[in-house]
C-alpha positions as CSV (number, residue, x, y, z in Angstrom):
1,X,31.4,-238.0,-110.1
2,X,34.0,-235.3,-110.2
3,X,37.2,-235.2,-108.3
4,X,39.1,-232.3,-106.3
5,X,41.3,-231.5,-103.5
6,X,40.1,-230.5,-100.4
7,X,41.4,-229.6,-97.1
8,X,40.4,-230.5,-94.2
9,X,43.0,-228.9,-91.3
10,X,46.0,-226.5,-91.7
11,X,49.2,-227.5,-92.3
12,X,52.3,-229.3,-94.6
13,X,51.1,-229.8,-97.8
14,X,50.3,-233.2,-96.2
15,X,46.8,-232.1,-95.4
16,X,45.4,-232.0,-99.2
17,X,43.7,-234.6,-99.9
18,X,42.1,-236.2,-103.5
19,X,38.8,-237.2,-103.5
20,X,35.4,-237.6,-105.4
21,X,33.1,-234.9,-104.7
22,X,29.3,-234.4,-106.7
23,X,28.9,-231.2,-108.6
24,X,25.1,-230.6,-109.6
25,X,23.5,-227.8,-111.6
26,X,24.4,-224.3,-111.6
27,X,21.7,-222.2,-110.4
28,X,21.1,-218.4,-110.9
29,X,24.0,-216.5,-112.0
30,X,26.2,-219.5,-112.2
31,X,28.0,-221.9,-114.3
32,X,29.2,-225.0,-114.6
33,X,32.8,-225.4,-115.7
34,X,34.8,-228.3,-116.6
35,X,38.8,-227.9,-116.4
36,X,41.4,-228.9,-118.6
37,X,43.9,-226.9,-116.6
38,X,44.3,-225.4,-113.0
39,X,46.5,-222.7,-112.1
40,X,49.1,-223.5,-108.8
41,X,50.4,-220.3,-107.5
42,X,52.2,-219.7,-104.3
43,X,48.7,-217.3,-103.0
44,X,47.4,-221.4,-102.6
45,X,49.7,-222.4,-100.1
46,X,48.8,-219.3,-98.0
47,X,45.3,-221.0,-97.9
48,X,46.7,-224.3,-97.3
49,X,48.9,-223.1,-94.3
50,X,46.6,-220.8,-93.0
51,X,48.4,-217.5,-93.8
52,X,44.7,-216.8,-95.1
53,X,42.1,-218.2,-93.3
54,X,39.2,-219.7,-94.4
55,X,36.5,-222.1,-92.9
56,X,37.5,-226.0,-93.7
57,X,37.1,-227.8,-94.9
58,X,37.2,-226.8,-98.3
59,X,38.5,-227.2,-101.5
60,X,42.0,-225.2,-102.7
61,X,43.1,-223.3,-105.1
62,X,41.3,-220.3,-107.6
63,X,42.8,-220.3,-111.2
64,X,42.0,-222.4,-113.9
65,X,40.7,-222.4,-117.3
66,X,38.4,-224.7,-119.4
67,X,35.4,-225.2,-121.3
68,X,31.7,-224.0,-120.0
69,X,29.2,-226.9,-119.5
70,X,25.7,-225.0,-118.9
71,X,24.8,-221.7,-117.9
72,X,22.1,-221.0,-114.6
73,X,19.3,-218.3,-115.0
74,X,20.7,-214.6,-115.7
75,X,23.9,-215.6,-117.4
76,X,24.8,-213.9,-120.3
77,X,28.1,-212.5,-121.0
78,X,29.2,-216.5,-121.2
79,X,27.2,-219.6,-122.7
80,X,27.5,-223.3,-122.7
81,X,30.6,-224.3,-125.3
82,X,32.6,-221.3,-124.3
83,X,36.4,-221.4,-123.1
84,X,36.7,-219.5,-120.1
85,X,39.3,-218.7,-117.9
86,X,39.2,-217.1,-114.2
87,X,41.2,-216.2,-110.9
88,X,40.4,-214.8,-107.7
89,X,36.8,-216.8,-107.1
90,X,36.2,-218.8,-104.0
91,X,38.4,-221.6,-103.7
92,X,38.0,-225.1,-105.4
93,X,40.3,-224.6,-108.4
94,X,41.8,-227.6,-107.9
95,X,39.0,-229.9,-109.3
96,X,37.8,-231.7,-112.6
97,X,34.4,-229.3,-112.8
98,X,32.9,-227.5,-110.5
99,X,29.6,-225.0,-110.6
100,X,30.7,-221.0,-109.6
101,X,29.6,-217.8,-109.9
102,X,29.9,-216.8,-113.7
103,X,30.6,-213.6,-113.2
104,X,34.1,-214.2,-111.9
105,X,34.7,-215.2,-116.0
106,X,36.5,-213.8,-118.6
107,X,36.1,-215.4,-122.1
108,X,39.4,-216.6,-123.8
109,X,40.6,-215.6,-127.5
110,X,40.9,-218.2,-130.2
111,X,44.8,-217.5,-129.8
112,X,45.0,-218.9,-126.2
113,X,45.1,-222.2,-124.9
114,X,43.5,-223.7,-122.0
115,X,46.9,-224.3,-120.3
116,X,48.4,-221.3,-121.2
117,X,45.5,-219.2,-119.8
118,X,45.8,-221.4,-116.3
119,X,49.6,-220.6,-116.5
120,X,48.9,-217.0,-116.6
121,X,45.4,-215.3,-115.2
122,X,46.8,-214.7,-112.4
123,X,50.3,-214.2,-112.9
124,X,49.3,-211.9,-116.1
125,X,47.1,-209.3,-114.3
126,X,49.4,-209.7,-111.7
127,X,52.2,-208.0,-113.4
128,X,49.0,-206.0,-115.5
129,X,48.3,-203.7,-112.1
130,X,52.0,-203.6,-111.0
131,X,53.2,-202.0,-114.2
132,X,49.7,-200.4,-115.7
133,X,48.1,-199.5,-112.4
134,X,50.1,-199.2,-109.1
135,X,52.7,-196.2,-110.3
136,X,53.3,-194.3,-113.0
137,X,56.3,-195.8,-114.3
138,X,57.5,-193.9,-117.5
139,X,60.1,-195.0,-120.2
140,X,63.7,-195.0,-118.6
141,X,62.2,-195.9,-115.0
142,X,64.3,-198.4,-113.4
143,X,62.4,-201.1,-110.9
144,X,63.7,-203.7,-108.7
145,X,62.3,-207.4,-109.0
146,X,62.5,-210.1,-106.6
147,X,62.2,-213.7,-107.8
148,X,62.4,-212.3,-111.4
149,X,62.6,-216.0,-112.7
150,X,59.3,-216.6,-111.0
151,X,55.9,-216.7,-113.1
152,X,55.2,-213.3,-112.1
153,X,58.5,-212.2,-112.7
154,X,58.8,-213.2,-116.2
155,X,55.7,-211.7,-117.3
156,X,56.5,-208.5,-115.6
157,X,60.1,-208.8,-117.0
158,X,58.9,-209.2,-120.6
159,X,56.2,-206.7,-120.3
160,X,58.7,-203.9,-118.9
161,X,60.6,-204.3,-121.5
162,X,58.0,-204.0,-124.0
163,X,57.0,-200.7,-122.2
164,X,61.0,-199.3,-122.0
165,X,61.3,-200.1,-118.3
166,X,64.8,-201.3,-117.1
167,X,64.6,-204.1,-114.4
168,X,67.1,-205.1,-112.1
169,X,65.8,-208.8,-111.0
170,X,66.9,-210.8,-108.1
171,X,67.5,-214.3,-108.6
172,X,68.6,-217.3,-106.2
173,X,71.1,-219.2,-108.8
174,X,72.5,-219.1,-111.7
175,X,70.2,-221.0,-113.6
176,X,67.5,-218.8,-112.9
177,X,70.2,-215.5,-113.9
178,X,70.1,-217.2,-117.2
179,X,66.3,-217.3,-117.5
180,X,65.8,-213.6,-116.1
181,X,68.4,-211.9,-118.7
182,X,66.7,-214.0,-121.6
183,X,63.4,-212.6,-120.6
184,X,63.8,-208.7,-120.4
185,X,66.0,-208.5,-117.0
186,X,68.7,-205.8,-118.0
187,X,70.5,-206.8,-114.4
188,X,70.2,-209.6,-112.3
189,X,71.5,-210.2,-109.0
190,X,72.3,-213.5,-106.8
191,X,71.2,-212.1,-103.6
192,X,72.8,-214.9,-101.9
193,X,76.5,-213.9,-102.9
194,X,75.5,-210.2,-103.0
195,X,74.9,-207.6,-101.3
196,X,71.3,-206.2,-102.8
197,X,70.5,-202.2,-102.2
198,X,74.5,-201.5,-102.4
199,X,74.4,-203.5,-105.8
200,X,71.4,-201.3,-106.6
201,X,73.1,-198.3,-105.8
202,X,75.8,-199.3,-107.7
203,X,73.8,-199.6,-110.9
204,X,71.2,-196.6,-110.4
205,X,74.7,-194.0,-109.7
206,X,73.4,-193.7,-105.8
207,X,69.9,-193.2,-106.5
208,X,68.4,-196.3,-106.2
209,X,64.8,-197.2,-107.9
210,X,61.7,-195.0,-107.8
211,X,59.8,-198.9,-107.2
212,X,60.5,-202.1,-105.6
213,X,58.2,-205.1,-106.6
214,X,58.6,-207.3,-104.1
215,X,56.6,-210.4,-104.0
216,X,59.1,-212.0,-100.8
217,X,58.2,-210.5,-97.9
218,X,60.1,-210.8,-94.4
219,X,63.6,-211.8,-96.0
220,X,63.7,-209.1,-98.2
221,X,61.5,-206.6,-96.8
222,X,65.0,-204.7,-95.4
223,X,66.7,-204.9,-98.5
224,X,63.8,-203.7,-100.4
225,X,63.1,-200.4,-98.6
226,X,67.3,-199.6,-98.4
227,X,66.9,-200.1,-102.6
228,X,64.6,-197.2,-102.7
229,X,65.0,-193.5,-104.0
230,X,64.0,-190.7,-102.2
231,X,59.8,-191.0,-102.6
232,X,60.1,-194.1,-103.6
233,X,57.5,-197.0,-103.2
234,X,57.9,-200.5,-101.6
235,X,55.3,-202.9,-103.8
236,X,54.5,-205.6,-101.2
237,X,52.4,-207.9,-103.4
238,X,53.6,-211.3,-101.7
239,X,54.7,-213.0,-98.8
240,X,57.0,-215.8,-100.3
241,X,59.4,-216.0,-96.5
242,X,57.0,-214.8,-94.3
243,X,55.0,-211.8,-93.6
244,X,56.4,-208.3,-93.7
245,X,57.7,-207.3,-90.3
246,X,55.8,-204.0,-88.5
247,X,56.1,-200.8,-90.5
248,X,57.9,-197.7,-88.4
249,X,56.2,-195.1,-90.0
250,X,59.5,-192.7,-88.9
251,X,61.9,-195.6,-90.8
252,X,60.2,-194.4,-94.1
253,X,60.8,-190.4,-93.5
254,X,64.6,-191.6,-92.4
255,X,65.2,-192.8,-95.4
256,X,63.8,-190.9,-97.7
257,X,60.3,-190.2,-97.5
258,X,58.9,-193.6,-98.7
259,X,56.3,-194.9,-99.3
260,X,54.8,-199.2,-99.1
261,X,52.2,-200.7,-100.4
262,X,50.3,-204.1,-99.9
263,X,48.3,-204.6,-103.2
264,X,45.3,-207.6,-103.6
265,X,45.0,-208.6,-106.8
266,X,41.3,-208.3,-106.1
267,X,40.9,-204.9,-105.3
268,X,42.0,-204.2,-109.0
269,X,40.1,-206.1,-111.2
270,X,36.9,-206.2,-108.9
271,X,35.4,-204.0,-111.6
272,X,34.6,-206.2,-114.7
273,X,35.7,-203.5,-116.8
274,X,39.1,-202.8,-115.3
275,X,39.6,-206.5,-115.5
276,X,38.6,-207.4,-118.9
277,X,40.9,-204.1,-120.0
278,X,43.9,-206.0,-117.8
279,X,43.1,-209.3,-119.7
280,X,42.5,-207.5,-123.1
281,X,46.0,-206.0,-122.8
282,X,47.5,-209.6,-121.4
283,X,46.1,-211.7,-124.2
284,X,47.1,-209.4,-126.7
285,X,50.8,-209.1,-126.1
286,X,50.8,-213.2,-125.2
287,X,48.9,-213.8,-128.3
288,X,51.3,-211.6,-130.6
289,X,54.0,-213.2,-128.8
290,X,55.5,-210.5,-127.2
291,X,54.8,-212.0,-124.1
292,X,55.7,-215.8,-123.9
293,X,54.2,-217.8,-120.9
294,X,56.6,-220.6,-119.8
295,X,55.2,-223.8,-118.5
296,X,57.8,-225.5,-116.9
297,X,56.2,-227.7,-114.3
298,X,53.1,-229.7,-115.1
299,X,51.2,-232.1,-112.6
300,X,48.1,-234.3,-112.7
301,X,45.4,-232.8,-110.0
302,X,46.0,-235.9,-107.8
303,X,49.8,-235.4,-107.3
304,X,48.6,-231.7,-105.5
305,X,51.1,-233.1,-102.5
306,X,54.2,-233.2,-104.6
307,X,53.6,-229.7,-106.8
308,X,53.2,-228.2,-103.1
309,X,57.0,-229.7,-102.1
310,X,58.5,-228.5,-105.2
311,X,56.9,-225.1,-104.8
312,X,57.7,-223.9,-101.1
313,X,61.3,-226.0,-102.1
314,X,61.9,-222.9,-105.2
315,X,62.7,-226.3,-107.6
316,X,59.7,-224.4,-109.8
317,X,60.6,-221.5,-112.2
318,X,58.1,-219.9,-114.6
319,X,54.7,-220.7,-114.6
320,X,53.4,-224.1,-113.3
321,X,49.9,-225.9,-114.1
322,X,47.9,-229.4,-113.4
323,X,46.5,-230.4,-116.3
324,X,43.4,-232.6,-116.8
């Protein structure tokens, strides 16, 4: 028997539950997959709360990484033996092995570790569309980062650096200041002792930033769009505090002709092309170490409860896996 954890109501993260569950034979276009690592991001606790409905019960979660176990009918781009990693399939994640479509697979390099890929599918092309797909940000572009010390942050932090994009980051404390300067932040700012789109404006001369990436939602939402140059774009690619409030669509040409956004991960790496390109470019800076992935937090599968607390609590910075 394999283990996972399911839910079976909405709620605290109370309602997950561990428990054995039977995983039989993948049939046509499917695998079986056994984990050594699982992915947490905050997307699950949407699921888990409701944010994003689904039908219950059902099982949680949709990153992870580990080793292929056998291969249905029509398979062919993975095989049995191979180290796969994935993000974005149906949820169930958070389990020992499960069967899945194999399509929703992308095969791992020699140079990347189960745990490392689990820390980072998501997360990586994550900050892969924001910076490669979303805009065209150029060389001397300045963005605006909201929980900069967070795993998405630190990838796109390191990353926009690489590409000679400055980023202003905002952090809650100054332990997390620390972390976003080491990893590519040229500003940070503690938005609880200061005063965001004026501290902006102080840095961009008055112009503010040509993008926001802003992964907060309602609390910052405000802050974000009074950050922005004329024509500038609102990235609303999370929901951290709450969903964004209603959009005025007159607000945006009173302030400068903006313009927002609410991406899905989904919707750009839908095409197995686009998102093997996305991974190909990932893997390659991580595996060079341009890009370095920080695990910080690691749980066993069965403490699911606890890594929920510690999540919605912000005691998590960086990445943050179960491991198996």
């Amino acid at each position: 028997m394999a283990n996972a954890v399911r839910f079976y109501e909405t709620g605290g993260p109370d309602v997950l539950t561990w428990e054995e569950v039977s995983v039989g034979d993948p049939g046509p276009g499917q695998v079986r997959i056994r984990h050594e690592a699982v992915g947490l991001n905050f997307a699950d606790t949407y699921f888990r709360t409701g944010l994003y409905p689904v039908r219950l019960p059902d099982g949680i979660g949709v990153e992870a990484a580990g080793v292929v176990e056998a291969v249905g009918e029509g398979v062919t781009h993975v095989a049995a033996g191979d180290r796969v990693t994935y993000t974005g399939s149906p949820l169930g994640a958070y389990s020992t092995e499960r069967v899945m479509d194999a399509s929703h697979l992308i095969k791992l390099p020699p140079g990347i570790g189960c745990e490392t890929a689990a820390a980072m599918t998501m997360r990586g092309l994550t900050a892969a569309y924001l910076l490669r797909r979303i805009h065209p940000l150029r060389p001397g572009d300045t963005v605006l980062l909201h929980a900069a010390a967070g795993g998405v942050g630190l990838i796109v932090s390191q990353w926009a650096a690489l590409l000679g994009i400055r980023v202003i980051g905002t952090v809650s404390s100054e332990e997390k200041a620390e972390i976003a300067l080491a990893h590519g932040c040229e500003h940070v700012i503690r938005y609880r002792h200061e005063d965001v789109p004026a501290r902006v404006r102080e840095l961009t001369d008055g112009a503010g930033v040509p993008v926001v990436l802003d992964s907060i939602g309602k609390d910052t939402f405000a802050g974000s769009l009074a950050s922005l140059a004329r024509r500038g774009l609102l990235v609303c690619f999370g929901t951290a505090s709450g969903p964004v409030p209603p959009i005025d669509a007159m607000q945006l040409a009173v302030h400068g002709s903006l313009f927002v956004t609410r991406p899905a991960l989904a919707d750009y790496i839908a095409d197995p092309a686009e998102r093997d390109a996305l991974a190909g470019e990932l893997f390659g800076h991580v595996a060079a170490g341009r890009i370095a992935i920080e695990i910080n937090q690691r749980y066993g599968l069965s403490d699911a409860v606890q890594a929920h607390r510690d999540l919605e609590a912000g005691r998590t910075t960086g990445s943050s896996v179960f491991v198996l």
